[in-house]
C-alpha positions, 0 to 999 in steps of 0.5 A: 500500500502507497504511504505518504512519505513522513521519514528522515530521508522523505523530509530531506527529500521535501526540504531540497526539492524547496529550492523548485519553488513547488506549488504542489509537492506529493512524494509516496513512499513505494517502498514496501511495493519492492518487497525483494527488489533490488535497493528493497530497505526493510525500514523503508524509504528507498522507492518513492513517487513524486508528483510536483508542479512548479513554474520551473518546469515551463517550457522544459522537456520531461527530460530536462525537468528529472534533471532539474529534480535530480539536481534538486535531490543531489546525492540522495538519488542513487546513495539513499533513493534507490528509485523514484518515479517523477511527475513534474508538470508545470502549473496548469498543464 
């Protein structure tokens, strides 16, 4: 079952994803989805789904807004994220 993401590593997350100026942010916790996966953490916290809109993303390809969220992210993806899944829409679309 889909959880909100409330942990450590999901408040890190929120707080630098704040430098996209985000006028929505939804990040879910998939991680008991990839029971016995790769990157699976029994205590959670390793697959996430984010869901942000920011003006940010105007004008970007899907491509360029990952980067922009990856960037945002820095080395938690890869080192603490094994996985996420990124809807980044621009307001209004």
């Amino acid at each position: 079952m889909d959880a909100p993401a409330t942990g450590p590593v999901a408040r890190e997350m929120i707080d630098r994803l704040q430098a996209l100026d985000p006028t929505r942010l939804e990040l879910v916790d998939d991680s008991e989805k990839h029971r016995g996966h790769g990157g699976y953490n029994p205590s959670g916290e390793s697959h996430f789904t984010l869901t942000i809109e920011s003006a940010h993303f105007a004008g970007k390809s899907r491509v360029e807004r990952q980067r922009l969220v990856h960037r945002a992210l820095g080395e938690m993806v890869g080192e603490r994220v094994h996985a996420l899944s990124i809807k980044a829409r621009a307001p209004g679309e």
